[in-house]
C-alpha positions in Angstrom: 98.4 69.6 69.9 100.5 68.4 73.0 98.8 66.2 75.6 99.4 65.9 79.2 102.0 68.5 79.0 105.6 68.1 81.3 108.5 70.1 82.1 110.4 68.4 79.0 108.1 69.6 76.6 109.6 73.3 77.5 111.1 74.4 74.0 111.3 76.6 70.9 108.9 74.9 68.6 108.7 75.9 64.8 106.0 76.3 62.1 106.6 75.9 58.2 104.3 76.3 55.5 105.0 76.4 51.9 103.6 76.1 48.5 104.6 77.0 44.9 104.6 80.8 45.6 107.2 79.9 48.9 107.9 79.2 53.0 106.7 80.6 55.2 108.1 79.6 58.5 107.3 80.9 62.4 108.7 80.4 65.7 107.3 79.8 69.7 108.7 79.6 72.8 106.6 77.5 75.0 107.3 77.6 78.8 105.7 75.6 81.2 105.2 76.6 84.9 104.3 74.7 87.4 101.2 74.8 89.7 101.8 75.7 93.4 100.0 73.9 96.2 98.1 75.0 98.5 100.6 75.5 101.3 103.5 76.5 99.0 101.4 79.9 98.4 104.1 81.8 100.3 102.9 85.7 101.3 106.2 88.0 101.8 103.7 90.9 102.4 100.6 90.7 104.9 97.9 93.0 105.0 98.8 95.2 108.6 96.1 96.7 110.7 96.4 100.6 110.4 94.9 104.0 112.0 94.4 106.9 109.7 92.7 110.5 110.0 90.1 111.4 108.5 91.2 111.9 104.8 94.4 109.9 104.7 95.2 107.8 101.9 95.4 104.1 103.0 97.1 101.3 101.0 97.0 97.5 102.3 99.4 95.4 100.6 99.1 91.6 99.9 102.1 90.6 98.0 103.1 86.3 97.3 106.9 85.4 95.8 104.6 82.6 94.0 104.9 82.3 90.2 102.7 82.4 88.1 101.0 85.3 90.6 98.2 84.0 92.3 95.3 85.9 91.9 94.5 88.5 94.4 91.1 90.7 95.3 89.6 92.2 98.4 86.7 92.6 100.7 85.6 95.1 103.4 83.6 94.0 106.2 81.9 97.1 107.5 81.5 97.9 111.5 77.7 96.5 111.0 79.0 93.1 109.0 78.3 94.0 105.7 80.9 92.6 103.1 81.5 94.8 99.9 83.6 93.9 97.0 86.5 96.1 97.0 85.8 97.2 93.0 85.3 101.0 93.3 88.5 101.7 94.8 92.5 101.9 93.1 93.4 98.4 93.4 96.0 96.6 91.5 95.4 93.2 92.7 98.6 92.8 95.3 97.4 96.7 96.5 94.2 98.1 97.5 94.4 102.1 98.0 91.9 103.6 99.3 92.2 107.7 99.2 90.3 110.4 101.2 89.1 107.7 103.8 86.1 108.8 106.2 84.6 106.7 109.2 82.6 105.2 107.1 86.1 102.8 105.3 86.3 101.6 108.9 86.5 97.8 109.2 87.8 94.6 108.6 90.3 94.7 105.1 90.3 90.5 104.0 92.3 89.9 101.3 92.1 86.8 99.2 95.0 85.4 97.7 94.7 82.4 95.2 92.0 80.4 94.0 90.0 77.2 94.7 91.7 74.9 97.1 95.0 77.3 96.9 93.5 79.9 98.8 94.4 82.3 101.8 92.5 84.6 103.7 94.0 87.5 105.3 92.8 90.8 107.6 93.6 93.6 108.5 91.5 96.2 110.6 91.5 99.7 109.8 90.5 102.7 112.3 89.9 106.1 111.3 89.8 108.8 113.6 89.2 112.7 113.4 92.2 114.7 113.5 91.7 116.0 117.4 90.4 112.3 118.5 92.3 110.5 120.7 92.2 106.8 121.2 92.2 104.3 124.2 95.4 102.9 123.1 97.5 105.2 120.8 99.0 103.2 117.4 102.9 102.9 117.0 104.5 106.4 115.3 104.3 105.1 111.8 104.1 107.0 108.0 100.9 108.2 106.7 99.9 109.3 103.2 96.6 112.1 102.4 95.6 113.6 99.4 94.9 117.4 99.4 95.5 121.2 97.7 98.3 122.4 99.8 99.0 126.4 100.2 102.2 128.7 101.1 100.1 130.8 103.5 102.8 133.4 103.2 102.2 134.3 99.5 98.7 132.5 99.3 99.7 130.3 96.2 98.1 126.6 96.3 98.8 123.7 94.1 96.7 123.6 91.2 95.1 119.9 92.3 95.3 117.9 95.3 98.8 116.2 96.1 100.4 112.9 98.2 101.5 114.0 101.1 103.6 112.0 104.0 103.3 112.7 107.3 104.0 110.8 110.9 101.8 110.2 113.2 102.0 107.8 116.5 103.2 107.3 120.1 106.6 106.8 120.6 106.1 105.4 124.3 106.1 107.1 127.7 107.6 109.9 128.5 108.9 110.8 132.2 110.7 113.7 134.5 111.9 112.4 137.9 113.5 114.5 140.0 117.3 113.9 141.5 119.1 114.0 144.4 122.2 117.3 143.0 125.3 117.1 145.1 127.4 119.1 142.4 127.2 121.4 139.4 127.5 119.0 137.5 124.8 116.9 138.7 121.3 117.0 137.3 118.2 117.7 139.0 115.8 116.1 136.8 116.3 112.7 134.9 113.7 113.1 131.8 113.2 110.7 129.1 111.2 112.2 126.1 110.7 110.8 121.9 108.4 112.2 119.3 107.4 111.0 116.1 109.6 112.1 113.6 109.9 111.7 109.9 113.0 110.8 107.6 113.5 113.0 104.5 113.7 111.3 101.5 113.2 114.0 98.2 111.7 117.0 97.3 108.7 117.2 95.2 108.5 120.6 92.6 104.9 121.4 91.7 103.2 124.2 90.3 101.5 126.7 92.2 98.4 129.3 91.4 98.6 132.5 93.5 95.9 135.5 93.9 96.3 137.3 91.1 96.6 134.5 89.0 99.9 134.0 88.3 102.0 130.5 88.2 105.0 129.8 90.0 107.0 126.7 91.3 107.0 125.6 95.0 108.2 122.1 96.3 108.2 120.6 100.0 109.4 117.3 100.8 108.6 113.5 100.5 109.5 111.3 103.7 110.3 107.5 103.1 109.8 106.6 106.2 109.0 107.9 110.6 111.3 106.8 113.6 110.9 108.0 117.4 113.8 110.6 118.2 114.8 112.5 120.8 112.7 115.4 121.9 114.7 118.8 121.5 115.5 120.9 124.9 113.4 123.2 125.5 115.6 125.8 125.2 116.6 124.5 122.2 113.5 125.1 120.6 113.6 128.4 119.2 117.0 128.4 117.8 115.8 125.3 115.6 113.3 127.6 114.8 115.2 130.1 113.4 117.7 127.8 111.2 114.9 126.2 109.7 112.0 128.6 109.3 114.0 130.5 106.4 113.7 127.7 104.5 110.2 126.4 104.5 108.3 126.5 101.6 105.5 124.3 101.6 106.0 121.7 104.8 102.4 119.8 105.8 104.1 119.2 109.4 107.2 121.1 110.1 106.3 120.5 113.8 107.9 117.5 113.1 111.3 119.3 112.2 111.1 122.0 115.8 110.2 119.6 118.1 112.8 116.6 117.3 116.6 116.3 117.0 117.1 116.6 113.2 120.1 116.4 111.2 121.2 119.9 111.1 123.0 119.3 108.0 120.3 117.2 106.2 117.3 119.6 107.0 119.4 122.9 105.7 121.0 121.0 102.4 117.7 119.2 101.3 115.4 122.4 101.8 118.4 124.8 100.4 118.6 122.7 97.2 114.9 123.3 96.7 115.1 126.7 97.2 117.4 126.4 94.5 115.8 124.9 91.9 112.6 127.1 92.1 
């Protein structure tokens, strides 16, 4: 037994026993950490408020550098001020996932992060509105994740369970058309700023479908890592993006996203042209 451990006692520490019959002889490795303070508990990843439809998948992330880990668990402080234990959801202590969310997840997220004296309390408020709602203030265009059975309406095949899929949702600030003073062909008559919520491609995703008459086949569509506000596309530019793009949809949860923003041409066709490939 080692009292009042210290840093020095950090070594490899050996075990023989013998008798007539022989040695027998083991080995430990005994490392000794030390204990953080309370205002050394340092939180790389905060909690962030969020705004999800109705459905979404949610995750709130409360991440410390700290070693040994501090220990982490979460509360939810309902719209009324009821606090529940956050135990009957996915959690793995620095994440908290909460999937299919209705009005009724709305609230205050706190997460707790360390114990005793060292401990922190963080929120985060989370809003969840139906899909046609609209909200006083819209949220920033950010990346959302729902869960659901997703269908190629042209040949009615569906995924045989619900899936994660990404999709971008947000403002991307005011938009405006003024008009201006034309003393040339070359001069404009309208000065128009205009940015949409658009995602970033990141991979494609194979799954396996079931169609009508019961047969399997293999569809994909595609991940996004992450949303950014682009440029709108010209209006007259609209339907030609159409055309380049719709031959290669398979299974897209928001190819509005692809039409109505200025998309690598050259990313859109390879990524989805590679899954055609594979299927």
């Amino acid at each position: 037994m080692i009292k009042n451990i210290q840093q020095s006692d950090m070594a490899t520490y050996t075990c023989i026993a013998s008798n007539k019959l022989g040695t027998l002889k083991f080995s430990y490795y005994l490392a000794i950490l030390e204990n953080m303070p309370l205002n050394d508990i340092d939180v790389v990843k905060l909690p962030e408020n969020q705004t999800a439809h109705v459905g979404d998948t949610v995750t709130f992330t409360c991440r410390s550098r700290d070693w040994p880990k501090p220990p982490v668990y979460w509360t939810r402080t309902t719209r009324a001020g009821k606090i529940i234990a956050m135990l009957e959801f996915e959690s793995s202590s620095e994440f908290l996932v909460v999937h299919n969310v209705t009005k009724d997840h709305a609230g205050v997220y706190t997460c707790f992060i360390g114990s005793g004296s060292n401990l922190r309390k963080l929120d985060a408020t989370l809003t969840v509105i139906d899909q046609d709602e609209r909200l006083p203030f819209e949220p920033r265009c950010s990346l959302h994740v729902r869960r659901q059975i997703m269908e190629d309406h042209t040949s009615g095949c569906k995924t045989e369970r619900p899936v994660d899929i990404h999709y971008c949702m947000g403002s991307c600030g005011r938009s405006y058309s003024i008009p201006q003073i034309v003393s040339s062909r070359k001069s404009s008559s309208l000065n128009q700023t205009c940015s949409c919520c658009a995602g970033v491609m990141e991979k494609l995703r194979f799954v396996t479908l079931k169609c009508p008459l019961g047969e399997r086949k293999r569809g994909f569509y595609t991940l996004l890592s992450g949303c950014s506000c682009r440029p709108c596309t010209p209006l007259g530019d609209k339907k030609k993006t159409l055309t380049m793009t719709s031959q290669f949809m398979v299974l897209f949860f928001t190819p509005t996203v692809i039409f109505s923003c200025k998309m690598s041409k050259n990313d859109v066709n390879g990524t989805l042209r590679k899954g055609l490939n594979e299927v």
